[in-house]
C-alpha positions as CSV (number, residue, x, y, z in Angstrom):
1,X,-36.2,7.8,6.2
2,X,-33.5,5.0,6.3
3,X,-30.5,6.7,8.1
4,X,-27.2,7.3,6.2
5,X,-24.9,3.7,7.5
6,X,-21.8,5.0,9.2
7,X,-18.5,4.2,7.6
8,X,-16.4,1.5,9.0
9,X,-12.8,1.0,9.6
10,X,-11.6,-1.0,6.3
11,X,-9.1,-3.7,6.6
12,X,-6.5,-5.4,4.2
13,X,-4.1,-8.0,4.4
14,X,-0.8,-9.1,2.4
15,X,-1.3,-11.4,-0.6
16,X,0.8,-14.2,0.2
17,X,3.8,-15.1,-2.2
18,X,2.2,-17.7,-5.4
19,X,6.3,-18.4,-5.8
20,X,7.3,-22.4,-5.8
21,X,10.0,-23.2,-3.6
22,X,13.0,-25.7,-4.4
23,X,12.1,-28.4,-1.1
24,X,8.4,-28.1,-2.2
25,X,6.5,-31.4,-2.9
26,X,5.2,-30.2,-6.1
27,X,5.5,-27.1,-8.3
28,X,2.3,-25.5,-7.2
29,X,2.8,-25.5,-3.5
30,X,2.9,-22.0,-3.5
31,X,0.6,-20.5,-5.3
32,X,-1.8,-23.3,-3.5
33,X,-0.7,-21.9,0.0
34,X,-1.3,-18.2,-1.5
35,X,-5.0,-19.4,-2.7
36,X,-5.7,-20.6,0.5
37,X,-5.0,-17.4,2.5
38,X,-6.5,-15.5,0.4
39,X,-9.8,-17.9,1.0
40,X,-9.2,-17.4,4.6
41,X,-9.0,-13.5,4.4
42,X,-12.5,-13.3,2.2
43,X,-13.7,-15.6,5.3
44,X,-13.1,-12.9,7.8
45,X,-14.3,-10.0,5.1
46,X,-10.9,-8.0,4.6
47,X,-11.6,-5.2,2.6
48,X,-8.3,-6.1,0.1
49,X,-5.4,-8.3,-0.5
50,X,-2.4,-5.7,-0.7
51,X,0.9,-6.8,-3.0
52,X,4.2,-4.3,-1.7
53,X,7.3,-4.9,-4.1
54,X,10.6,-4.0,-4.5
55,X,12.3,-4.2,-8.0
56,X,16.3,-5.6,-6.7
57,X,17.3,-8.0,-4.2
58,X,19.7,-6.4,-1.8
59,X,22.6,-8.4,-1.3
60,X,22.3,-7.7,2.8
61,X,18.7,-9.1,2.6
62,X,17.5,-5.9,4.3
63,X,14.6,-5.3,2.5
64,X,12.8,-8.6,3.4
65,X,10.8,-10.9,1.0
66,X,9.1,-7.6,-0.7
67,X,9.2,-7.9,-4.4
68,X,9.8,-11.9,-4.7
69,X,6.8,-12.1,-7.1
70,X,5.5,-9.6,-9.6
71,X,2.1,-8.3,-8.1
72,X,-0.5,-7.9,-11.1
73,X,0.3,-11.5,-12.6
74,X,-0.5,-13.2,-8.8
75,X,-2.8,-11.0,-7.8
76,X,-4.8,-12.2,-11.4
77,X,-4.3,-15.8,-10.4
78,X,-6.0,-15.1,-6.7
79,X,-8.8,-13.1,-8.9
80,X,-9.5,-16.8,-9.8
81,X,-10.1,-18.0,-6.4
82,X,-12.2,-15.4,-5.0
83,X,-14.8,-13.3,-5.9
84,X,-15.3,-10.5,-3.2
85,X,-11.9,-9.5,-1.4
86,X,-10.1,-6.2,-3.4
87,X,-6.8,-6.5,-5.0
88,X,-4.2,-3.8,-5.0
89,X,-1.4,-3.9,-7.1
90,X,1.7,-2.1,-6.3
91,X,3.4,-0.4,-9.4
92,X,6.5,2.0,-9.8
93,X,5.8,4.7,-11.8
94,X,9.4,5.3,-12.2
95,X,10.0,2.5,-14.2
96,X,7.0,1.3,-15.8
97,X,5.3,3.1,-18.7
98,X,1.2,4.5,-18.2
99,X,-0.1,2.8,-21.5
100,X,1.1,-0.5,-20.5
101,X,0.1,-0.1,-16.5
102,X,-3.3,0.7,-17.8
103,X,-4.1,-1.9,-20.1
104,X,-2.9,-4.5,-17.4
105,X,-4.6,-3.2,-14.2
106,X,-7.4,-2.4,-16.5
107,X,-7.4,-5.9,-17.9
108,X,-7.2,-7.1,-13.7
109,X,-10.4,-5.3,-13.1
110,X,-12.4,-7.0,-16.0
111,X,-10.9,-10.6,-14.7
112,X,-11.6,-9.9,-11.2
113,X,-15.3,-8.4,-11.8
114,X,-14.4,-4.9,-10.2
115,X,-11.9,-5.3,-7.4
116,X,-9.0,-3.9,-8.3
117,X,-6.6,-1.6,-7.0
118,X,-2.8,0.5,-7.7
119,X,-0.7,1.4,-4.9
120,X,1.8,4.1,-6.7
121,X,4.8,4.3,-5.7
122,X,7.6,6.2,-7.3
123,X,10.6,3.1,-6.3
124,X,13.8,4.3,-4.1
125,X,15.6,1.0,-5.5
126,X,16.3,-0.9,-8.6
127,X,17.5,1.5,-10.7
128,X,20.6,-0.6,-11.7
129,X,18.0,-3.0,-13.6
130,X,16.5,-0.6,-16.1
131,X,19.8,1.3,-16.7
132,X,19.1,4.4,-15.3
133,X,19.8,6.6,-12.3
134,X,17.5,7.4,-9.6
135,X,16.0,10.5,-10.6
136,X,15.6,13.0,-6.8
137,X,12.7,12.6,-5.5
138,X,11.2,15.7,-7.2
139,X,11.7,14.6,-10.4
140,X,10.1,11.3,-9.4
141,X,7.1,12.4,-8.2
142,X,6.4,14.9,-11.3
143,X,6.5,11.8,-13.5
144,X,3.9,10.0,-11.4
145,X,1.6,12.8,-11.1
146,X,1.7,12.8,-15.0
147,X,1.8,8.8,-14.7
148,X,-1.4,9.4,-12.8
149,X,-3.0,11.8,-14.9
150,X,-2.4,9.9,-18.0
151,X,-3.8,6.6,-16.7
152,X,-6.8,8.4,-15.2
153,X,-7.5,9.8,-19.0
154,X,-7.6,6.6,-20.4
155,X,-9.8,4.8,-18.2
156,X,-12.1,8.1,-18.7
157,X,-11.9,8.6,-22.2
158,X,-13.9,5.0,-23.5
159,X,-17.2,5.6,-23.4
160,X,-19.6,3.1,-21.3
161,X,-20.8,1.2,-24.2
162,X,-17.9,0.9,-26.2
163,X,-18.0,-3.2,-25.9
164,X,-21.3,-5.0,-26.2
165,X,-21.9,-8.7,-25.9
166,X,-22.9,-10.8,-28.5
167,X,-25.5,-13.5,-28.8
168,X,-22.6,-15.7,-29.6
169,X,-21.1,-14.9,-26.5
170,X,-18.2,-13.7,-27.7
171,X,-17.8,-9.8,-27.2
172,X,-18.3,-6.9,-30.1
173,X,-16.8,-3.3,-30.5
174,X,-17.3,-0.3,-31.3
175,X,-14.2,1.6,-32.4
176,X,-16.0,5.1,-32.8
177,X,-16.6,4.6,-28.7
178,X,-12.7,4.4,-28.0
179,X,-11.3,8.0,-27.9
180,X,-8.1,9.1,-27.8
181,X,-6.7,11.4,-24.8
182,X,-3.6,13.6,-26.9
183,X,-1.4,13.9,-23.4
184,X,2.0,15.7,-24.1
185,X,3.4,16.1,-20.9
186,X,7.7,16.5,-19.8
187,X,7.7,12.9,-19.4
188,X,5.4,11.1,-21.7
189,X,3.1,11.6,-25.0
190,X,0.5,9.2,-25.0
191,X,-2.1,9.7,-27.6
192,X,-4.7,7.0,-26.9
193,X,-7.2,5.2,-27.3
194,X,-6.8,2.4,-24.5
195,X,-7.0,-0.8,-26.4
196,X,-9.4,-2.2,-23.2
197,X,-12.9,-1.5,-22.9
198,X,-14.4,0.4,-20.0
199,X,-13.3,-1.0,-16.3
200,X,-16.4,-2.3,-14.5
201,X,-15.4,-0.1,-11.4
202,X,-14.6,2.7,-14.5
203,X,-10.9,3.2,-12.6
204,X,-9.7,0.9,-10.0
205,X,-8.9,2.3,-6.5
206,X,-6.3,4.8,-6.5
207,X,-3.6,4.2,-3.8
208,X,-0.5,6.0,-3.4
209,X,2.9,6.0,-1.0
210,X,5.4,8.2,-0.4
211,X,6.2,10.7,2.7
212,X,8.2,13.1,1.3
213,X,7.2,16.5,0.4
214,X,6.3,16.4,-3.0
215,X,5.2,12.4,-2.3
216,X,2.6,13.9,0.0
217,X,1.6,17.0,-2.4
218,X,1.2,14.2,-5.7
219,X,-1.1,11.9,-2.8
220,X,-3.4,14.6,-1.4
221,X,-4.2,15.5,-5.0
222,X,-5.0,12.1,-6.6
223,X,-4.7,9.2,-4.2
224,X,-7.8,7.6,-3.1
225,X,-5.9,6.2,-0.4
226,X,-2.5,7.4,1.1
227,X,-0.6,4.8,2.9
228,X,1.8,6.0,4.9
229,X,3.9,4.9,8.0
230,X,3.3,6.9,11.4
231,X,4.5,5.0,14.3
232,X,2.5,7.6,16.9
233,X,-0.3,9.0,17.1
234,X,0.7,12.3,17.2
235,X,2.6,11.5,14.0
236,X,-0.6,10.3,12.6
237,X,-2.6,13.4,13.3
238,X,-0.1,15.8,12.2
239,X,0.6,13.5,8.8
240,X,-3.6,13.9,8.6
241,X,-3.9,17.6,9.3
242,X,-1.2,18.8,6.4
243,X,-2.9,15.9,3.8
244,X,-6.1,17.1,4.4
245,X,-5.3,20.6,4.0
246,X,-3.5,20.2,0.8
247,X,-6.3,17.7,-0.5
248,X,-8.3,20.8,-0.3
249,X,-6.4,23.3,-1.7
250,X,-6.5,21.0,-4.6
251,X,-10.9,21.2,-4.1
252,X,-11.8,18.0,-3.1
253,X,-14.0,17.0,-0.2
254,X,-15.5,13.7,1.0
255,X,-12.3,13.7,3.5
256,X,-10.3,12.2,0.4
257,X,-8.6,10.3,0.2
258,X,-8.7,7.9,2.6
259,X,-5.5,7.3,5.4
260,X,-4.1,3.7,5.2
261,X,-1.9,2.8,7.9
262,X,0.0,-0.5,8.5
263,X,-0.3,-2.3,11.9
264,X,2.5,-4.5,12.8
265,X,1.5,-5.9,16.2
266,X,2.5,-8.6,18.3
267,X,-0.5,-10.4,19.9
268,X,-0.6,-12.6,23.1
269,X,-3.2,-14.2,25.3
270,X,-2.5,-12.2,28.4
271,X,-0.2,-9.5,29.4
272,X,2.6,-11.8,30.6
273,X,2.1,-13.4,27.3
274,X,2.8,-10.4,25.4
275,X,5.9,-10.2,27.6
276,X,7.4,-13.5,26.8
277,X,6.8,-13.0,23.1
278,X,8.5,-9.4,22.6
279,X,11.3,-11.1,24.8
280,X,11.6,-14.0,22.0
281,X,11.3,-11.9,19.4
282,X,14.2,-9.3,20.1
283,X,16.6,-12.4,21.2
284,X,15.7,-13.4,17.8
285,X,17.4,-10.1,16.4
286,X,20.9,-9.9,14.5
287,X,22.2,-6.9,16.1
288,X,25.2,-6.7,14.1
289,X,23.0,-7.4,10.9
290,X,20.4,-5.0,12.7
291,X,23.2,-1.9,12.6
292,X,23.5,-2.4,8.7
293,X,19.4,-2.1,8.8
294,X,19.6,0.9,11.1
295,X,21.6,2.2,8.5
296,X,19.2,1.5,5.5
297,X,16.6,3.0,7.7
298,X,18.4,6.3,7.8
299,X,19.6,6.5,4.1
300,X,22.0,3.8,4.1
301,X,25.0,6.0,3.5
302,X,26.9,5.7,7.1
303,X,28.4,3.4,8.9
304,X,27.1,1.9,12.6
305,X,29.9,-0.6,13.0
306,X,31.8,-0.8,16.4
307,X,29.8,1.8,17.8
308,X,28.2,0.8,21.5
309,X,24.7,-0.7,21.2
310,X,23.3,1.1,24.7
311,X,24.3,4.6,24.0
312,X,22.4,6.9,21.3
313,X,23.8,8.0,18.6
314,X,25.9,11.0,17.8
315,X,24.0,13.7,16.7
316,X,27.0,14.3,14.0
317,X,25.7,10.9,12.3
318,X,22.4,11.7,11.6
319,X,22.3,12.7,7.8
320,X,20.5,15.6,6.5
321,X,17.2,14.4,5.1
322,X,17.7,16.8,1.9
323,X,20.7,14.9,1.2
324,X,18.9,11.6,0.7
325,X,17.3,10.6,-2.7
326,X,15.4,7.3,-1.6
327,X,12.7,7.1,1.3
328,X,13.0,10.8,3.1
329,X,9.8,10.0,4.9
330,X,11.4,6.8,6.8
331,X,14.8,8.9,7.3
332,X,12.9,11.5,8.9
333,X,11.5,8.8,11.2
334,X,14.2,7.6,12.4
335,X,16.0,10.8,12.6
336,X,13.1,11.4,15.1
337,X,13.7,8.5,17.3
338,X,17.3,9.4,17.4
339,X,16.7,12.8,18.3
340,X,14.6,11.3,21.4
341,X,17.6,9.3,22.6
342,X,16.7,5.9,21.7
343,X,20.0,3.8,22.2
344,X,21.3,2.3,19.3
345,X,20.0,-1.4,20.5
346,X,16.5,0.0,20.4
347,X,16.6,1.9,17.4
348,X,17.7,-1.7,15.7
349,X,14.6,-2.8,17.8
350,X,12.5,0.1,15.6
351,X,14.4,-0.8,12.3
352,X,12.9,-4.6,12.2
353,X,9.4,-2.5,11.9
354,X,11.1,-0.5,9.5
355,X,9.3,2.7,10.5
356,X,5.8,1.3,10.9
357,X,3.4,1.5,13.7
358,X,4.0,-1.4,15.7
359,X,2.1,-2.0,19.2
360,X,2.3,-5.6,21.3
361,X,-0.7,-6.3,23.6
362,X,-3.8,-8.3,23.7
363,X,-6.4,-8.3,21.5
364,X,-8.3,-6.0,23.8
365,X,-4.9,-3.8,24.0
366,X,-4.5,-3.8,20.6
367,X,-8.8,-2.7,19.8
368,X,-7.7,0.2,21.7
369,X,-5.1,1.4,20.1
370,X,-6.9,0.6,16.8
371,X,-9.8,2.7,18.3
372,X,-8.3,5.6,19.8
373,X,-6.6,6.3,15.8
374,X,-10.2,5.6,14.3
375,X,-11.8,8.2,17.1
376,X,-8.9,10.6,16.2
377,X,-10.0,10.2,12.9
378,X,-6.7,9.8,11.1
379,X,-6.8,6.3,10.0
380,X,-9.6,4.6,7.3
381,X,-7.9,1.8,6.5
382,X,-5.8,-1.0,8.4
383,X,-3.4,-3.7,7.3
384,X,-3.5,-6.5,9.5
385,X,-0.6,-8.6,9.9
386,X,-0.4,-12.2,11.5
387,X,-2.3,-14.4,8.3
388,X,0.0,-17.2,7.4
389,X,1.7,-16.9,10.7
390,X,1.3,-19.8,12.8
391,X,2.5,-18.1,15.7
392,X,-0.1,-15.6,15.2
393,X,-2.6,-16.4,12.8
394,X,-5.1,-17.7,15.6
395,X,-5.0,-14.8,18.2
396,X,-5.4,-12.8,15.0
397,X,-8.6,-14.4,13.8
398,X,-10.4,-15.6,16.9
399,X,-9.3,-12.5,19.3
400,X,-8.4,-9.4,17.5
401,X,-10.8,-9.6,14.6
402,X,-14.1,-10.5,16.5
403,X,-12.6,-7.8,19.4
404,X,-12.9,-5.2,16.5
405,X,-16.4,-6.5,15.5
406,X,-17.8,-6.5,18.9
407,X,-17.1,-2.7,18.8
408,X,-18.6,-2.3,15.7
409,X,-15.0,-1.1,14.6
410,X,-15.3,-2.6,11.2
411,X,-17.3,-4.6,8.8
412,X,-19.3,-8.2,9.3
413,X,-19.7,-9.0,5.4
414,X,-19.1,-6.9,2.2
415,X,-21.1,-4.3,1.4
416,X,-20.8,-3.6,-2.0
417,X,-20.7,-5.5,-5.3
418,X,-16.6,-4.2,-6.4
419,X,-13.8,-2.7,-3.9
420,X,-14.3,0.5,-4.4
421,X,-18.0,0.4,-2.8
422,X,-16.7,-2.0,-0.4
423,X,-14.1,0.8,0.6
424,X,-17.4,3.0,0.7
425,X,-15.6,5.4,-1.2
426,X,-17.5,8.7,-2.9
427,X,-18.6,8.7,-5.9
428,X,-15.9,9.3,-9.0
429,X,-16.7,12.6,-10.6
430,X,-18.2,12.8,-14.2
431,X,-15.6,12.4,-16.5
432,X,-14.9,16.1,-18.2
433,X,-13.1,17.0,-21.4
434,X,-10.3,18.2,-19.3
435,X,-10.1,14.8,-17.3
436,X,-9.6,13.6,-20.9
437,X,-7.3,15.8,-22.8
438,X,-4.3,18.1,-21.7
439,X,-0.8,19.5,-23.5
440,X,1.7,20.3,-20.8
């Protein structure tokens, strides 16, 4: 009897921006550059390309280059110029509409053969755009449980068959296999059919973010995989232990869904490396433009100017997390390191990770931190950064990558034929009549 193959840590990687640039040579130098990466990353055999995005530009440029491209339309062109690596869009479900995310993710998944992917994310910005206000973070996350649920339906609802191909090569259908799911729920009605045949993965991977209360509830109940930010690891098993619990009071098993966390490292050849690089790096930093991040991190509603950058801050600053509507989860983190006396000049420090778990070492320093959250078991996926970085592209490919190998850490090639078997994720349940249909 063949034993069962033990999972492996699964990796991912930013999809790099397809935008053209003003100085470029030509038009398509971007989405050339973009291509190229994503070659790279199927190279190595990351699991999935990951797309984050942000619906505004802040005029403080706080919020990085997130959100300079829409994901699904890049991500489609990158479907083009690979054929294994898994692509996860990220979508608000606060300002999109189910129908229309379904037909285009679903359409993704046909283009790409499989190997697609929708990070959820309810949006704590942008609202100015659509002409709305920001709902509370409640209200949010009820619509995207029903955004969920609705979406799910859809893809469920078709059955198998319901396109054939012709001799002609062109494709037939059958109408009578195309059902319609009747949802009446507080924030949408969607009656169905979904105009797109079956997916060849049936749904693509289900990601989800958000670290609030009810952001955690709506991911341990339908999130494949739950990204979240925990900068230590006894964030990361505490985060784990609560998911996990509620994921089972909700009945599901296979330790689902997944814990995705992202790894912002700084890599260097030797330890006095690593020194001279995190000394580079924070004489890089803005501290006055650093206070008005601090400030972002923490709900953006105070004000850190003129206060002393080596002294921590008054406790009578720190808001009170139920008072924030946008991104509780990174509040409460940096309420944390506040609360543990970090001066002001190193909670800036923390703010350019923007919450994230960031470790500097070698590659070997970096395996085991890697390794100790793998043992602990609170982390299944990793996004890597460093691709596309000259400074660190190298000691990311030839020293941290093969470092994780040699420990049999994570995978060598692919080992399925779309992303969700290369995520080695269970099986999707039947669909059921009540996966289908529901009045709320």
């Amino acid at each position: 009897m063949t034993p069962t193959r033990k999972r492996r840590l699964k990796t991912l990687t930013g999809a790099s921006s397809v935008i053209s640039a003003s100085n470029d040579t030509t038009p398509s130098t971007g989405a050339k550059r973009a291509v190229e990466l994503a070659r790279k990353a199927e190279a190595e055999k990351i699991t999935g390309l990951f797309t984050a995005d942000l619906l505004h530009i802040d005029p403080a440029g706080l919020a990085g280059t997130a959100g300079i491209q829409e994901p699904i339309i890049a991500l489609a062109a990158l479907s083009q110029a690979t054929s294994e690596i898994g692509l996860i869009a990220t979508v608000s479900t606060t300002f999109h509409h189910p129908y229309n995310l379904a037909r285009q993710i679903g359409t993704l998944d046909h283009a790409s053969g499989g190997r697609t992917g929708w990070n959820a994310v309810t949006s704590s910005v942008g609202e100015e755009n659509f002409g709305e206000t920001l709902p509370s973070p409640e209200e949010r996350y009820e619509r995207a449980a029903e955004f969920i649920e609705i979406v799910n339906a859809l893809y469920d609802a078709n059955e198998r068959d319901a396109a054939q191909r012709k001799g002609s090569g062109a494709v037939g259908i059958d109408p009578a296999k195309f059902h319609r799911i009747d949802y009446r729920g507080k924030h949408f009605s969607v009656a169905g059919p979904l105009n797109v045949p079956p997916l060849p993965q049936r749904r693509p991977v289900q990601f989800q973010a958000g670290q609030s209360e009810a952001g955690v509830t709506v991911g341990a109940r339908y999130a494949e995989v739950v990204y979240t930010s925990q900068p230590k690891l006894e964030d990361a098993i505490a985060f784990a232990t609560d998911l996990r619990r509620r994921a089972a009071s909700f009945g599901r098993g296979n330790n689902l869904p997944f814990i995705m966390n992202s790894f912002h490292s700084v890599i260097g050849e030797s330890d006095a490396d690593v020194a001279r690089r995190l000394k580079e790096k924070h004489e890089r930093i803005d501290y006055e433009q650093g206070r008005l991040k601090l400030a972002d991190m923490l709900g953006g509603d105070l004000d850190l100017s003129g206060l002393p950058l080596d002294r921590p801050l008054p406790e009578t600053l720190l808001p009170d997390v139920t008072s924030i509507n946008r991104r509780r989860g990174r509040v409460e983190i940096f309420r944390r390191y506040a609360r543990q006396g970090l001066t002001l000049r190193e909670l800036i420090i923390q703010a350019q990770e923007t919450g994230h778990w960031s470790v500097a070492g070698t590659p070997e320093q970096l395996a085991d931190a890697i390794e100790e959250r793998v043992k602990a078991g609170v982390l299944d996926v990793l996004s890597l950064h460093g691709l596309g970085n000259p400074d660190q592209e190298d000691l990311l490919l030839n020293g941290l990558l093969p470092e994780l190998r040699r420990r049999q850490l994570i995978d060598t090639d692919y080992v399925g034929e779309d992303f969700r078997s290369n995520l080695e994720l269970p099986p999707l349940a039947p669909p059921t009549v009540s996966q289908s249909s529901r009045t709320a």
